[in-house]
N, C-alpha and C positions, 0 to 999 in steps of 0.2 A: 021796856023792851027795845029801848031804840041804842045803836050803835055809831059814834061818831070819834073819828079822828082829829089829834087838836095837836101838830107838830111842833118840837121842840121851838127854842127860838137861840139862833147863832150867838156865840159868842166869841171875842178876841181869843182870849186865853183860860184855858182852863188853870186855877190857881192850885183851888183844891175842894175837894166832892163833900167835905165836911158837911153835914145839916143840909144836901140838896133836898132829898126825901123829905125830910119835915119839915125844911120849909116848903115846898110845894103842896104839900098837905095841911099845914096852917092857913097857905093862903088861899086855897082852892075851897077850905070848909069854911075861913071868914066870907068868901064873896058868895056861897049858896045860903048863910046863915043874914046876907044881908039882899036875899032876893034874886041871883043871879044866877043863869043859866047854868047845865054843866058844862055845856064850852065857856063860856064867859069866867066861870072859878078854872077849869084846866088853862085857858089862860093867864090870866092874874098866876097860878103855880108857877109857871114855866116862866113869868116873869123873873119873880122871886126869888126860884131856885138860881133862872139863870145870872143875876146876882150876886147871891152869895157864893156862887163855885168860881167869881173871880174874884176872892181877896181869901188872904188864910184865915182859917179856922173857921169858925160857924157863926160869924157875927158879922154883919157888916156895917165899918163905923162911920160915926154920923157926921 
């Protein structure tokens, strides 16, 4: 029952929104499925996402 805020994190440019949602939700359920908090996984998301919304498409290369 508890309720907490985990604010986006800035980015330069936005490229493109392609796969923000799932990745923020890939990386949000790897880091509670490997022990961590739900702030700790909505962070790791927000990394994530905010990554891949700066390169095109839903990949970000390696």
């Amino acid at each position: 029952g508890e309720r907490c805020a985990v604010p986006a994190l800035k980015v330069e440019k936005v490229v493109d929104t392609t796969a923000a949602g799932d990745s923020f939700s890939a990386a949000y359920l790897a880091c509670r499925l490997k022990g961590g908090s739900p702030q700790e996984a909505a962070l790791a998301g927000h990394r994530l996402a905010s990554r891949v919304i700066q390169v095109p498409g839903a990949l970000i290369p390696r």
